[in-house]
N, C-alpha and C positions, 0 to 999 in steps of 0.2 A: 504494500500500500504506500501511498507517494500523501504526504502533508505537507503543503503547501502553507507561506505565511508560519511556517512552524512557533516562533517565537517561545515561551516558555516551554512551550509541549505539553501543555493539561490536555487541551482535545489528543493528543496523541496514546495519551497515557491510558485514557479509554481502551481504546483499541488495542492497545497491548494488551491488557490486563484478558480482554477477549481470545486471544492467541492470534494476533496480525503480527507481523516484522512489519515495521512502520519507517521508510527513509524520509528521512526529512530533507525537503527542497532548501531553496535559498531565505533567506530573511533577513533586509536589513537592517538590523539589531544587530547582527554580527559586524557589520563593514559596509563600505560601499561596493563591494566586487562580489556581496553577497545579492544582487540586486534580479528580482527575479523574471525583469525585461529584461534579460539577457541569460534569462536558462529555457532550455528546449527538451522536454521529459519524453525518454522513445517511447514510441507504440506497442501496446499489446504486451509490456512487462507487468503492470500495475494491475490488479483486480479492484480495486477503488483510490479513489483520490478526497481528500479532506481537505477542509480549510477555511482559516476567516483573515478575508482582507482587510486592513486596518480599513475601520471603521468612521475615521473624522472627516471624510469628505462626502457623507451623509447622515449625520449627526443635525439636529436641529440648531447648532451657532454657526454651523458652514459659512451660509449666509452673512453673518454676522461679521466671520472672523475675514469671510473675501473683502466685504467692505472697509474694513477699518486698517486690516495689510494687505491688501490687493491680492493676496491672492490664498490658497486653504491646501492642506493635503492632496496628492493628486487620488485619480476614483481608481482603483487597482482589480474592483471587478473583472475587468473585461483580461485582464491579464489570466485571473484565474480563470474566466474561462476560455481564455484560446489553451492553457496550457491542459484540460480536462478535452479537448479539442484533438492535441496534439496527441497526447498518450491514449485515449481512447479506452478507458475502465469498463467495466460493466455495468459501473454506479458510482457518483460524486457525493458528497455531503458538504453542503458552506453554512458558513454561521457569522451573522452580523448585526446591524441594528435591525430596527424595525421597519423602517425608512429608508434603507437600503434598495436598489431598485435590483431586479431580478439576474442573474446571469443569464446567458444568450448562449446554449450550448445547440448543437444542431446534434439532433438524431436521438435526443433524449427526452423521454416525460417527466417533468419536475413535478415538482408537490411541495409548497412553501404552506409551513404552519409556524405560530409562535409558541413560544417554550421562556416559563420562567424556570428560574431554578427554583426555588419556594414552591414551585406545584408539584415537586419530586420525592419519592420514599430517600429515606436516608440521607437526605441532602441538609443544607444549611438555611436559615432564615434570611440571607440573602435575596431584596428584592430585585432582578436583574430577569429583565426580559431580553429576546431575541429572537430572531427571524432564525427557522431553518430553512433550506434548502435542499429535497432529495431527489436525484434525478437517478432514472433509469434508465439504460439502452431499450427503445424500443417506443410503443403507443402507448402501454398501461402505466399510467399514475400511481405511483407507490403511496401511501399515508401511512408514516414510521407512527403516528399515534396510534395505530391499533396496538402497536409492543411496549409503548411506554408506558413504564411503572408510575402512576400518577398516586399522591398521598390524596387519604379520603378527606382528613379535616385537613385545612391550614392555619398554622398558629397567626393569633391575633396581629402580636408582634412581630415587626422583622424591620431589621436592615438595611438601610440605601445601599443600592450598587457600589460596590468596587472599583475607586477610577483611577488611573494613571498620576494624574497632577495632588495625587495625597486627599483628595475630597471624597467622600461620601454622598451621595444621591439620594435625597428622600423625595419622593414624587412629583413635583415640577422646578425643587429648588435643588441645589447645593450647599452642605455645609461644609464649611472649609473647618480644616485638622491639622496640626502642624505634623511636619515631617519627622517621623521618629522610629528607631527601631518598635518602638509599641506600638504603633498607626501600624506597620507590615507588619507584625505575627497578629495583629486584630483582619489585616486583611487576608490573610493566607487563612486564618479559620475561616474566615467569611466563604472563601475559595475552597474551602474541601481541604485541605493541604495541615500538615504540622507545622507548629511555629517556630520548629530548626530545622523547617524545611532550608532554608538559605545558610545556615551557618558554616557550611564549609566553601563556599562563594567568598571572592573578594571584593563583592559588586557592593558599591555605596548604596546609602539607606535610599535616593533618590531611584538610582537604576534598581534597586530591587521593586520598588512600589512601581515602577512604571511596566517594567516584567507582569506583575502579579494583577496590575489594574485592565490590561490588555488578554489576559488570557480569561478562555473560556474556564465557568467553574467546573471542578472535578466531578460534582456530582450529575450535572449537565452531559458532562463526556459517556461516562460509564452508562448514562440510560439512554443516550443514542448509539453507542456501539453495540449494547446490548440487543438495543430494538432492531439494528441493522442485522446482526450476527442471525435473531430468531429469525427475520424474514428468510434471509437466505437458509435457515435450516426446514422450510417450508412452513414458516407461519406457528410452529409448534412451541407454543411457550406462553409467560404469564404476560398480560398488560392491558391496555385502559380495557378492548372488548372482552375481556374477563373479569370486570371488579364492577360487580352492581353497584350503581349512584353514583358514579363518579363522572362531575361534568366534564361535556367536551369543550375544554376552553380555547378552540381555535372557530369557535362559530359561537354567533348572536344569538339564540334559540332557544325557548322554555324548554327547561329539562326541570324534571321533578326531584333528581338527586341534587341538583347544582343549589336546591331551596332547602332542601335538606342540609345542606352543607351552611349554607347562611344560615338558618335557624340555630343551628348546632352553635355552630361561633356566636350566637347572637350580636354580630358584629354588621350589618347588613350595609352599611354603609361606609366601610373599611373594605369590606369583600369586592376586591376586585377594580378598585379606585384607578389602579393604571389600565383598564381596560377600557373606563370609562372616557379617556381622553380624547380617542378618537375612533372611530369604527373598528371593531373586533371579528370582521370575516377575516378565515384564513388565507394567508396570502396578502394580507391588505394591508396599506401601509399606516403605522403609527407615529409617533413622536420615539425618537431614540432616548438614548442615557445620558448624552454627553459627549462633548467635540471631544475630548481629551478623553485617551486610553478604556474605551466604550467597549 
C-alpha cells in the first residue's frame, strides 16, 4: 500500500496494525526534495493508496488568509489524484476537511461521507470532523459506513480539534494555548497516541505540535482500515448495519435511534451542534476546523 502526504503516519499506523506493509510516498515535512510534484508511483504495485493533502487551502480562512498575504497554501488535491491515476490501486482512501472539494480520479466510484472521531468505539473525546473519500475501481459505490464501528451514546463533553499553531477548536471559535511540552502530550491523548509518544525525537515543542495537529486521529485510522480490511474480506464483520439504533450520521433523516440517543444524553441541543452548521448530506460540503494544521 503506497501513503501518500504521509507526514506523522497515524493514518498509516491503521493499516498496519490490519496487516498492510505501508510505503510511504514523499512529504514535505521532511525537505524540499521531498516534494511530491515530483514523485511518479509505478502501476499495478500498490493494492491501495491512502492519504490526506494538507488541508489549508480549503479551510474556511483561505479566503481570508489570500486577502491579507496574497496568497494561501497551494490545493495538492489534484496531485493526489493524478498520483492514484498513475499507480492504478484497486481502491484509494483521502481524508481532509469538510470543505474540501472532491478528487477527480477517472475509472473509479467514490463514496464521500463525514467521520468525527467522537462518533467512534474506543476512540477519544476529540471533537474533529472530516470528509472521507473511498473510491473503487469500477461503477459500484462502496459506503465504508456499513463497517464502521460507531459508539451508541456520545459523551456530553468533549474536546476542540487538535491544530497545528498550539490552538484548540471548540465549535466556531478558537482558543489559543500556549506552547508547551503539556499543550503536546494533552494533544497526543487527544490523538489516540501516548504522551512519550515523542520523547525519543529531537523535534522542538513547536515541530512536535505541528506533527500531531496535522495528523489524522488514531482512532479515526484503525476504524477505517478496519472497515476497508472487512469489505475486502466480503463484507463479513461487525459495524454500523449491525448495531440496532445507531444513527446514520452522514445523512439528514428521522431515524428513531438517533432520538434515542439524544434522549439518552439529555443533551439535545449539544447533540450534534457541528452538524448543524451547514447541511449534513453525505458528501456535502461543510465548514472545516481550521486554516492551520486541520
Amino acid at each position: 500500500m503506497l501513503s501518500l502526504f504521509p507526514g506523522l503516519g497515524l493514518l498509516d499506523l491503521g493499516f498496519i496494525e490490519q496487516g498492510w506493509t505501508v510505503v510511504r510516498g514523499p512529504d514535505i515535512v521532511y525537505g524540499t526534495l521531498h516534494d511530491i510534484r515530483n514523485f511518479h508511483p509505478p502501476a499495478g504495485v500498490f493494492e491501495g493508496v491512502i492519504g490526506g493533502p494538507p488541508c489549508q487551502a480549503h479551510s474556511r480562512l483561505a479566503a481570508i488568509v489570500r486577502y491579507r498575504w496574497g496568497r494561501a497554501a497551494p490545493d495538492l488535491i489534484p496531485e493526489f489524484a493524478r498520483c492514484v491515476n498513475e499507480a492504478q490501486p484497486e481502491w484509494f482512501l483521502m481524508e481532509n476537511v469538510p470543505s474540501a472539494p472532491d478528487p477527480e480520479v477517472e475509472g473509479y466510484a467514490v463514496h464521500a461521507f463525514l467521520l468525527n472521531n467522537r462518533w467512534l468505539v474506543n476512540s477519544t473525546p476529540q471533537n474533529r470532523l472530516r470528509k472521507i473519500w473511498f473510491g473503487v475501481k469500477g461503477k459500484q459505490e462502496v459506503d465504508l459506513r456499513r463497517w464502521i464501528e460507531y459508539t451508541a451514546l456520545e459523551a456530553v463533553e468533549f474536546e476542540g480539534a487538535v491544530l497545528a499553531n498550539g490552538q484548540f477548536r471548540e465549535r466556531r471559535l478558537s482558543k489559543k494555548t500556549d506552547k508547551s511540552n503539556a499543550l503536546v502530550r494533552k494533544s497526543l491523548s487527544l490523538q489516540g497516541l501516548p504522551e512519550d509518544f515523542f520523547d525519543p525525537t529531537p523535534l522542538t515543542v513547536e515541530g512536535k505540535q505541528r506533527l500531531i495537529g496535522n495528523a489524522v486521529p488514531l482512532p479515526m485510522s484503525r476504524a477505517l482500515a478496519k472497515a476497508i480490511r472487512v469489505y475486502l474480506n466480503g463484507g463479513n464483520g461487525h459495524g454500523q448495519e449491525r448495531m440496532a439504533g445507531v444513527p446514520d450520521r452522514g445523512q439528514r433523516r428521522p431515524d428513531v435511534g438517533a432520538e434515542i440517543v439524544r434522549t439518552a444524553q439529555g443533551n439535545q441541543s449539544a447533540l450534534r451542534a457541528d452538524e448543524r452548521e451547514s447541511p449534513g448530506v453525505a458528501g456535502g460540503s461543510r465548514a472545516g476546523s481550521g486554516w492551520v494544521g486541520d
